[in-house]
LUMDOKE-8451 format. One line per field, with one value per residue (C-alpha): residue in three letters; x, y, z. Coordinates in steps of 0.2 Angstrom, whole numbers, m for minus. Example, Ala and Ser with C-alpha at 12.3 -4.5 7.8 and 13.67 -1.06 7.14 Angstrom:
% residues 2
aa ala | ser
x 62 | 68
y m22 | m5
z 39 | 36
% end
This chain:
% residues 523
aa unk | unk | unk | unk | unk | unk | unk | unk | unk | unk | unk | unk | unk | unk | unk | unk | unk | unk | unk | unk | unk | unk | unk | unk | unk | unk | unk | unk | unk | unk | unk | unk | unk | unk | unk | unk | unk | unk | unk | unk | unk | unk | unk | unk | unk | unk | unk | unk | unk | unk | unk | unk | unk | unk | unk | unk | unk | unk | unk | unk | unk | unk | unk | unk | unk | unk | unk | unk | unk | unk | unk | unk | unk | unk | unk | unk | unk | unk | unk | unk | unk | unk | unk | unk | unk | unk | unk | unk | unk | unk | unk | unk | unk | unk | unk | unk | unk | unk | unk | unk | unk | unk | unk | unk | unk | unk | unk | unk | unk | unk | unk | unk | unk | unk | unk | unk | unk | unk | unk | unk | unk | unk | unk | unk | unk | unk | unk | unk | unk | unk | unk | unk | unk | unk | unk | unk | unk | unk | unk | unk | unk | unk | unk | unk | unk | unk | unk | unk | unk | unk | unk | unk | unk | unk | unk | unk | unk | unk | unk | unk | unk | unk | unk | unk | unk | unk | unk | unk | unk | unk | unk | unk | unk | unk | unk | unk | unk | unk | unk | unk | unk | unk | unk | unk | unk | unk | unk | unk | unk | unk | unk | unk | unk | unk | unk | unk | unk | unk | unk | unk | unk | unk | unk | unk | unk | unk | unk | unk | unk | unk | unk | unk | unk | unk | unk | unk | unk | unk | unk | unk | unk | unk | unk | unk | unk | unk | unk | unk | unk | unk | unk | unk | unk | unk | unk | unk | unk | unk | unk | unk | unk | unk | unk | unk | unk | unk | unk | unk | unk | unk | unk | unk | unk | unk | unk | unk | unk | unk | unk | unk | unk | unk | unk | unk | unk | unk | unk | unk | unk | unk | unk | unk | unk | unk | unk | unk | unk | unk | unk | unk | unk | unk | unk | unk | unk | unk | unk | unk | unk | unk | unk | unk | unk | unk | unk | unk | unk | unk | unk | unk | unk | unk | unk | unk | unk | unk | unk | unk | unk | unk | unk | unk | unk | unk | unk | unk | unk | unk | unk | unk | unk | unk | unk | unk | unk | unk | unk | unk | unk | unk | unk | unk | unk | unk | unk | unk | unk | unk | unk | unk | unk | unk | unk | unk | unk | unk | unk | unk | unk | unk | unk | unk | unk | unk | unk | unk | unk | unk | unk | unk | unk | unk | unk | unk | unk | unk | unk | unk | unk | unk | unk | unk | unk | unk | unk | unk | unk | unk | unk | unk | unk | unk | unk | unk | unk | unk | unk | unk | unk | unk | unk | unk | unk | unk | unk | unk | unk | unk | unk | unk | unk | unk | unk | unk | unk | unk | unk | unk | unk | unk | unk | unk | unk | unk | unk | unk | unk | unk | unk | unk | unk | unk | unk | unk | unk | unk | unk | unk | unk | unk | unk | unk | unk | unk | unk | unk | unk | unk | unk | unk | unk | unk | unk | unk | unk | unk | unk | unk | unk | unk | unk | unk | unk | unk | unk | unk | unk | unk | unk | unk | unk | unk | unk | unk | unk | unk | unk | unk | unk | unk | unk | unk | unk | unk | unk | unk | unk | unk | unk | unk | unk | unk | unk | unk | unk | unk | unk | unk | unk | unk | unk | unk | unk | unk | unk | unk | unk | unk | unk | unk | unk | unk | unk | unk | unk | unk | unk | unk | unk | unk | unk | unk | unk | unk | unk | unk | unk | unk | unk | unk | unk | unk | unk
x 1116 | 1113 | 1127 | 1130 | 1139 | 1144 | 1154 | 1154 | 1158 | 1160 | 1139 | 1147 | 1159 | 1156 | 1174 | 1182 | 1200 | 1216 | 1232 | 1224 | 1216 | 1198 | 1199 | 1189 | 1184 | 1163 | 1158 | 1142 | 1148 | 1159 | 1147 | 1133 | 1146 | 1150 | 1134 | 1128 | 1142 | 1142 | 1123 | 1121 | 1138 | 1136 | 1144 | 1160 | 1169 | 1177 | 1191 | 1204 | 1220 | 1224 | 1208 | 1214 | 1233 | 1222 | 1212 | 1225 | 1220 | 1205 | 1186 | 1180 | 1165 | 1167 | 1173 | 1187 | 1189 | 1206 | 1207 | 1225 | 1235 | 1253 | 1248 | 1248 | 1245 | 1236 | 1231 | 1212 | 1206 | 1206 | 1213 | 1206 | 1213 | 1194 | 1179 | 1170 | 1181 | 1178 | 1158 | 1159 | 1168 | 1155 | 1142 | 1150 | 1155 | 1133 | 1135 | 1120 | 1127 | 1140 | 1146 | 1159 | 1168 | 1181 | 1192 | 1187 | 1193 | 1183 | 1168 | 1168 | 1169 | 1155 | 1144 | 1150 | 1144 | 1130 | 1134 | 1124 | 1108 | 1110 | 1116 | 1121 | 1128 | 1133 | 1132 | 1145 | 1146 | 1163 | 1173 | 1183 | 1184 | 1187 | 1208 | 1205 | 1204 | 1209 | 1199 | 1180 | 1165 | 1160 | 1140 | 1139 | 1129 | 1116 | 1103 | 1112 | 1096 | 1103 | 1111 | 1091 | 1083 | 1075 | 1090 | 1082 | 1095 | 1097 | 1114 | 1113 | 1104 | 1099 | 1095 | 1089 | 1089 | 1074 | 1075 | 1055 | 1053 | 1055 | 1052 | 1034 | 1037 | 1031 | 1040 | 1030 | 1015 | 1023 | 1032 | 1020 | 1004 | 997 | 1003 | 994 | 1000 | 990 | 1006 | 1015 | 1009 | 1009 | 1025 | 1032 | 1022 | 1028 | 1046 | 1043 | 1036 | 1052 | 1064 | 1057 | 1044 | 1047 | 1048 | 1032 | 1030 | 1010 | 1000 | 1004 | 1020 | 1034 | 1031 | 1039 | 1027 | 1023 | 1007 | 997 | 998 | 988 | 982 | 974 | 964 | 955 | 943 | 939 | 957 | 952 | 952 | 964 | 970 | 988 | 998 | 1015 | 1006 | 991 | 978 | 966 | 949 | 937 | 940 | 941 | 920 | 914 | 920 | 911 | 895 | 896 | 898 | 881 | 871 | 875 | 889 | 895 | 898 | 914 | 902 | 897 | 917 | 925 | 909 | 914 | 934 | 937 | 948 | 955 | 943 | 950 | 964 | 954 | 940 | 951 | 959 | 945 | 936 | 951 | 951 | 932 | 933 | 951 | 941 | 937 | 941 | 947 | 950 | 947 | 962 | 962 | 958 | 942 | 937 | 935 | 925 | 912 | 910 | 905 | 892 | 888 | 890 | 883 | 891 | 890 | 906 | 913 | 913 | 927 | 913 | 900 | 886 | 889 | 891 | 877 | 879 | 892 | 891 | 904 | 914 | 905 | 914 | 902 | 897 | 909 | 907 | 892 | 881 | 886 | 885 | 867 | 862 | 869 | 856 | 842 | 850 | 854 | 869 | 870 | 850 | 852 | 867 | 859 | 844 | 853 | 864 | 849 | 839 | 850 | 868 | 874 | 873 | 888 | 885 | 887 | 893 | 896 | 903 | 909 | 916 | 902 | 909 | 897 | 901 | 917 | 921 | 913 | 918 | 931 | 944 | 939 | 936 | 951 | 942 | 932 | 923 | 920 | 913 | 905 | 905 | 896 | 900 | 894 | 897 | 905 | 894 | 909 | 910 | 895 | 893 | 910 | 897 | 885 | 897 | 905 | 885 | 881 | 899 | 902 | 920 | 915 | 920 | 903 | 902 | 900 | 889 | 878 | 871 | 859 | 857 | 841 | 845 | 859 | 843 | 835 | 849 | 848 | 866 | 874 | 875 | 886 | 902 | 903 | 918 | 922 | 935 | 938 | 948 | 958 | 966 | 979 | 984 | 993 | 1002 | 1006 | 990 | 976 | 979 | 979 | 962 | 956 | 960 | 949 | 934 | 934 | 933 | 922 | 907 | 913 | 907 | 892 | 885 | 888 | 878 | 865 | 863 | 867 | 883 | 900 | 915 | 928 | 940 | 946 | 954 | 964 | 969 | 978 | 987 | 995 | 1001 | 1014 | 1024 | 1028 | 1045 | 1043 | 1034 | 1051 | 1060 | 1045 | 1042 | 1059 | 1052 | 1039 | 1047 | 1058 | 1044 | 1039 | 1022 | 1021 | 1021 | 1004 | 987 | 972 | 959 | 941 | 926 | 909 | 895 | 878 | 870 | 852 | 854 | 844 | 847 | 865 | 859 | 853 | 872 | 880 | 897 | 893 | 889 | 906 | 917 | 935 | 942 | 959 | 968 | 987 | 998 | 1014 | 1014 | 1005 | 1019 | 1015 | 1016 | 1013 | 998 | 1000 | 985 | 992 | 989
y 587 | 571 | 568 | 547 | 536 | 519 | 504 | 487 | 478 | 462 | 457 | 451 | 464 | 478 | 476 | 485 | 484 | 477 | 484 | 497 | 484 | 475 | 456 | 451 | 449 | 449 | 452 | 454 | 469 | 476 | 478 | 486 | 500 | 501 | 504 | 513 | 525 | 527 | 531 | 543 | 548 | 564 | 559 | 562 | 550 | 555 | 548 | 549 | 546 | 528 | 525 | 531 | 523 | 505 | 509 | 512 | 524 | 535 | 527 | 529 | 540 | 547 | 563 | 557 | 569 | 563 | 572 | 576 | 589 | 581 | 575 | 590 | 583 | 566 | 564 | 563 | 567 | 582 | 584 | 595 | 598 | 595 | 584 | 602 | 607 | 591 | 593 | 610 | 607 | 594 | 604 | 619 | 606 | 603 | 583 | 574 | 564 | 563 | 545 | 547 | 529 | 527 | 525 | 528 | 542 | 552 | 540 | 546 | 563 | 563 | 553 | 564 | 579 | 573 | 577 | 561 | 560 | 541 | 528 | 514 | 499 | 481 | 467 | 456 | 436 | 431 | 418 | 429 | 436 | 453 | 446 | 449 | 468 | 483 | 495 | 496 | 505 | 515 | 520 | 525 | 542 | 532 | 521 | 508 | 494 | 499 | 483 | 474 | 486 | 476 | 471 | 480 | 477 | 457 | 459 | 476 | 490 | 507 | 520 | 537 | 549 | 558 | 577 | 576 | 560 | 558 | 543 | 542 | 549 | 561 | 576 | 575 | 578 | 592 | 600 | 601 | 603 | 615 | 604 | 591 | 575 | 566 | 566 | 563 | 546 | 541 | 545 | 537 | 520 | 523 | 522 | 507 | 497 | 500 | 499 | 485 | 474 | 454 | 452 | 443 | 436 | 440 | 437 | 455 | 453 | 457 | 467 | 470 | 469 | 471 | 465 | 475 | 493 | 507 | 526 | 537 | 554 | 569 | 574 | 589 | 596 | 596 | 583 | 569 | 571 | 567 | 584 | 575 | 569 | 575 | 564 | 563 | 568 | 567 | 549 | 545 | 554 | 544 | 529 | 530 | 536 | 522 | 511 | 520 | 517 | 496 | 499 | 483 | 487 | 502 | 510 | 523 | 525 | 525 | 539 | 551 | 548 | 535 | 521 | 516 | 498 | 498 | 485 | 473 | 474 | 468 | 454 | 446 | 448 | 439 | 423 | 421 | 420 | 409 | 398 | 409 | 409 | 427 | 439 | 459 | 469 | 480 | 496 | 483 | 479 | 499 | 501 | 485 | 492 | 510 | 502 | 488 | 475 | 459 | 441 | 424 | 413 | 397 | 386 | 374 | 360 | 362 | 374 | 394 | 401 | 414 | 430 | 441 | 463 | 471 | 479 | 469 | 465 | 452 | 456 | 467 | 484 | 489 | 473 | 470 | 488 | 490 | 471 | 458 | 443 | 458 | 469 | 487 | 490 | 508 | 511 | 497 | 510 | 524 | 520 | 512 | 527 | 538 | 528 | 517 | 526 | 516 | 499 | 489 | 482 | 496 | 487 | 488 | 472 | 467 | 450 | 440 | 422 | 414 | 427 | 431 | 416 | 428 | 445 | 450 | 456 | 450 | 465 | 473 | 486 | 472 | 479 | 496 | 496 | 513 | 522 | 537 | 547 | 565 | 581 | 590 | 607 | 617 | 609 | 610 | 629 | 630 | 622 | 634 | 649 | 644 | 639 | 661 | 665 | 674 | 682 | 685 | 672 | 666 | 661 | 645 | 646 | 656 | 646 | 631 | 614 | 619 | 635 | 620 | 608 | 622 | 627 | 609 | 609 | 590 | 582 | 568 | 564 | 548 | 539 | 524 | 512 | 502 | 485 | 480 | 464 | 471 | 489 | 493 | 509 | 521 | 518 | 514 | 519 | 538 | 533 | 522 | 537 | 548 | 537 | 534 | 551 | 556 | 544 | 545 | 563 | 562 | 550 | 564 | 575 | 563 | 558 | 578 | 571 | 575 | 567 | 563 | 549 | 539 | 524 | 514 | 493 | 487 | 469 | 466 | 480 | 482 | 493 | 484 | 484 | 493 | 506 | 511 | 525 | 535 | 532 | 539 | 556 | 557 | 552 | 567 | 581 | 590 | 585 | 599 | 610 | 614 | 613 | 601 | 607 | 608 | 597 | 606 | 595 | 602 | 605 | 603 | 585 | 574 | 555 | 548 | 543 | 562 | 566 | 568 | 572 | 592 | 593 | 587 | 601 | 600 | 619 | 625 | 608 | 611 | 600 | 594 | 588 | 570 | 555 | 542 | 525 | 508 | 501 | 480 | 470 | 453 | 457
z m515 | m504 | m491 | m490 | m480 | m489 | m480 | m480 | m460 | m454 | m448 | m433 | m425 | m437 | m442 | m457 | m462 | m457 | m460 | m471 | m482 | m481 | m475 | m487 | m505 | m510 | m528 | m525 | m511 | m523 | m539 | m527 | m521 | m539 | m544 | m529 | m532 | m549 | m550 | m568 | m569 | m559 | m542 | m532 | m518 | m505 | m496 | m484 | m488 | m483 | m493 | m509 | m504 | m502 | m519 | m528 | m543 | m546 | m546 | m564 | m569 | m553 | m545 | m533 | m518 | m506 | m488 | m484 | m476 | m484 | m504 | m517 | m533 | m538 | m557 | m560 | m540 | m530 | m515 | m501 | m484 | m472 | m476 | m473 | m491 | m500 | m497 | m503 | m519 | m521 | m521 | m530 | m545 | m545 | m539 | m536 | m525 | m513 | m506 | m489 | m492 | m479 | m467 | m453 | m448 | m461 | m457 | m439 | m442 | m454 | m441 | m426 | m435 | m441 | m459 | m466 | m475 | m480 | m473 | m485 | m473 | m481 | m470 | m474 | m467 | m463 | m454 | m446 | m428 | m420 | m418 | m436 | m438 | m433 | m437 | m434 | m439 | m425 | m425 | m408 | m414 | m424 | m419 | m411 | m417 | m436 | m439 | m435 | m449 | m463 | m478 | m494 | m504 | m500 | m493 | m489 | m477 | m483 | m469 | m472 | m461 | m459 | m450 | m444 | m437 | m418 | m407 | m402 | m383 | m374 | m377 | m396 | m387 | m374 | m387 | m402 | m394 | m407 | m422 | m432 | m429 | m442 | m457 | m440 | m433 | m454 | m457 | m444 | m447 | m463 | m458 | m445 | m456 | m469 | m456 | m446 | m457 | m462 | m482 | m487 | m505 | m508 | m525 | m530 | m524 | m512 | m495 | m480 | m467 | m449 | m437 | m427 | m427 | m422 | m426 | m417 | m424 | m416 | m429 | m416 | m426 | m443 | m456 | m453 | m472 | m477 | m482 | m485 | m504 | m511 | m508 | m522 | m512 | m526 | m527 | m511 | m509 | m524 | m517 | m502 | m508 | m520 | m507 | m495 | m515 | m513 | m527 | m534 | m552 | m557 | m568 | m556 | m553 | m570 | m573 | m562 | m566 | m551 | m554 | m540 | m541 | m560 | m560 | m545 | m558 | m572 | m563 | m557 | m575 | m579 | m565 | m570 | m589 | m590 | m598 | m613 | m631 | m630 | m617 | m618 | m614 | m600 | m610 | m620 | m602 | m598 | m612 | m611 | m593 | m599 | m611 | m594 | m608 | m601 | m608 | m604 | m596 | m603 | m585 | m585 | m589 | m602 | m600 | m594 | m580 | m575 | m584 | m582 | m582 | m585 | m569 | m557 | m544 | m533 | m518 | m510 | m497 | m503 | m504 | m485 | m478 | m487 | m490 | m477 | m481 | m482 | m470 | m472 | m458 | m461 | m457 | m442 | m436 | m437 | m428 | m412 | m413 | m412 | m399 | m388 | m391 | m376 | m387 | m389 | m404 | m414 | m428 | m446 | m454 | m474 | m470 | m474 | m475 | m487 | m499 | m500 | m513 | m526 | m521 | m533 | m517 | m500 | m490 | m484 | m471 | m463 | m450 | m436 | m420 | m415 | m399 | m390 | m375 | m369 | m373 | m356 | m353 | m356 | m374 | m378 | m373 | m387 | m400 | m396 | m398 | m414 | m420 | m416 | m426 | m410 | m406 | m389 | m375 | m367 | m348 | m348 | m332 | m340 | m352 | m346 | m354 | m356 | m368 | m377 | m380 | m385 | m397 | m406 | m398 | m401 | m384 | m388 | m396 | m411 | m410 | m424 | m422 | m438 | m440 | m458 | m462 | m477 | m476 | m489 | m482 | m497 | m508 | m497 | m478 | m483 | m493 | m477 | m466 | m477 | m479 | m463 | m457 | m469 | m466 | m445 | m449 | m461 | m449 | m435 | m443 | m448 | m428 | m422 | m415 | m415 | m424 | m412 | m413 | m426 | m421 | m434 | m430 | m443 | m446 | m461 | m461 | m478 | m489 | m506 | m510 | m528 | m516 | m509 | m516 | m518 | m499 | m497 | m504 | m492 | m478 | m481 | m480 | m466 | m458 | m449 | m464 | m469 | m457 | m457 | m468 | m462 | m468 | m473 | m474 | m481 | m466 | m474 | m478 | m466 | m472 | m475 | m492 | m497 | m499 | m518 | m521 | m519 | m501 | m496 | m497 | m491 | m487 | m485 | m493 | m492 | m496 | m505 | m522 | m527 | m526 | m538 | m528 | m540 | m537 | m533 | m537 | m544 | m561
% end
């Protein structure tokens, strides 16, 4: 059973009665704590006993719970002498829900004991000054910037409180040295974002929103992988080998049961053939893209435009990474990483300006810079250990660089730092955060580096609003629940084109179970 908190205050001064009554009468206020109240039927209030006096009679299709020492019997409600005894009989009676609505007595005591789960907090305008009340919501114990969280419900706020989440300080890092923080630092943007973004209205929709925000991964401590959802890995490799092969068309996708490209794919097949008699549906579309039918557009003047393939998307990822104007970015990488690692313009790039007119979607990852450092001897000496499956601690002294180079050791550690433009934060950062590490590690081997750090920039950086409640149940799991997993790459492949779906094995994957999040494209 969820513990909630519900009251309406004046936005001002955070005022809430007078005289045992509320100074003010909002419709729009009133239906929301009907509904929110009400929810399926299976929910109890729970009052003091000036509340109930000010209400009236019993709240329909509602268990009423009153708290007094003095009343004994009250038609319809249940009276309990502690809010400790109204929350048991709550539970006991199998509610899903238990809403604390007043006064402010009970509210307090809820708050001081930190009984609260949600916070439900309507901020109502008034013309009315502090003279005007005499009771006041007192929030002392919770976030004091509460009342500058993001109005999800138009007029109202919705808090949650969420047991694993802690400031990003210090004492995280003193205190938790041993645990991955990779759910951690998601979960808490994840909350930011909610809590803090601007509302945006988008082509696919309405976000909230913040700019400029920043991950950081150690790949050293396993594979940066979220456990708080399941992430679908499968899709997630295809994607990025599709994009090493040049991919531009779905085909390869939908074949091996990837459709994350499926709706971008559909609406762009959509913008460019407006101008036809008849459209496919979506589930037409699929199919003509299986078979890579090829048809010819109606243009908006007379004539066709060029042939159209089925599933093609233009010249997105792949085209840049592999073809920029006859350019392979992934060979010029390699070969700079390999003979002057020191470069600073170890660069990959999709946002190619003269083409992104007639790329399906313009790319959202749109660019990573690469970096290289050494290996300390120490380090290296670990490598060597872990390399002879040794249990035994060797000296590090005792091993020369010499025996290391001999060894094939890596002597350097391969850093990538990627920039995005629009982050969608439940669909495709956990996707972003996986690709990334993946080719940051494929790479590696290709290079005899090390994966080190993965470094996330990211600006638009949203949660859509029909996102939200399924946010809410991630935000409530435990990132420190299960482990990071380990990547195995087969070590015998040489080129970073050589690799299939088969050599990239993800071991010991945890995690919670999927959350389905809706996907936004515009369509």
């Amino acid at each position: 059973m969820n513990v909630n908190l519900i009251v309406a205050v004046d936005s001002k001064c955070y005022g809430i009665g007078k005289d045992g009554k509320i100074p003010w009468h909002n419709k729009d206020d009133m239906k929301f704590f009907k509904d929110i109240t009400t929810g399926d039927g299976n929910n109890a209030v729970i009052m003091g006993r000036k509340t109930f006096e000010s209400i009236g009679k019993p709240l329909p299709n509602r268990l009423n719970i009153i708290i007094s020492k003095t009343l004994t019997n009250i038609d319809n409600c249940i009276i309990k002498n502690s809010l400790e005894d109204a929350l048991v009989y709550a539970k006991s009676e199998k509610k899903d829900n238990a809403f604390i609505i007043g006064g402010a007595t009970v509210y307090n005591e809820a708050v001081n004991k930190d009984l609260i789960d949600n916070y439900f907090i309507s901020k109502i305008d008034t013309n009315l000054t502090e003279n005007d009340y005499d009771v006041f919501f007192k929030f002392n114990k919770l976030n004091t910037k509460v009342f500058n969280y993001f109005d999800i419900f138009q007029y109202n706020i919705y808090i949650k409180k969420y047991p694993y989440i802690k400031d990003l300080n210090i004492e995280f890092y003193r205190n938790n040295k041993n645990k991955q923080n990779t759910d951690w630092q998601y979960l808490l943007l994840l909350q930011k974002v909610i809590n803090n973004g601007e509302t945006k209205h988008t082509r696919a929709g309405e976000t909230l929103s913040l700019f400029s925000e920043k991950l950081e991964f150690d790949l050293r401590q396993g594979l940066p992988i979220l456990t708080t959802k399941k992430v679908y890995a499968k899709g997630c490799i295809h994607e990025l080998l599709w994009f090493l092969q040049g991919g531009t068309n779905i085909k390869y996708l939908i074949d091996n049961n990837t459709h994350i490209w499926d709706d971008d794919a559909y609406r762009y097949y959509l913008e460019i053939s407006k101008n036809q008699d008849k459209q496919y549906t979506k589930e037409e579309f699929l199919e003509a893209v299986k078979e890579q039918r090829t048809f010819a557009l109606k243009t908006d003047k007379e004539g066709f435009l060029k042939y159209y393939k089925a599933g093609d998307l233009g010249p997105v990822y792949g085209k840049q990474w592999t073809d920029w104007n006859g350019i392979n970015q992934i060979d010029d990488l390699i070969y700079k990483l390999k003979n002057n690692p020191d470069d600073r313009r170890l660069m990959i790039s999709a946002w190619n300006v003269g083409e992104i007119k007639n790329m399906a979607l313009p790319p959202c990852h749109y660019l990573s810079q690469w970096y290289v450092n050494d290996i300390p001897h120490k380090d290296r000496v670990k490598l060597y250990q872990e390399q002879l499956n040794s249990s035994y601690d060797i000296i590090p002294n005792s091993i020369t660089e010499e025996k290391l180079d001999e060894e094939n050791i890596p002597k350097k550690y391969l850093s990538c730092m990627w920039q995005q433009r629009s982050v969608d934060v439940c669909l495709g950062l956990p996707y972003d955060i996986l690709s990334y590490s993946l080719l940051l590690s494929m790479i590696a081997q290709i290079c005899n580096m090390v994966p080190y750090r993965l470094i996330a920039c990211l600006g638009d950086t949203h949660v859509y609003k029909n996102q939200l409640e399924s946010a809410y149940k991630q935000l409530e799991r435990n990132p420190y629940k299960y482990k990071l997993p380990i990547l195995k790459l087969n070590k015998d492949i040489k080129s970073i084109y050589d690799f299939k779906y088969e050599d990239i094995k993800i071991e010991n994957y945890e995690s919670y179970s999927p959350i389905k999040y809706k996907l936004s494209v515009g369509l």
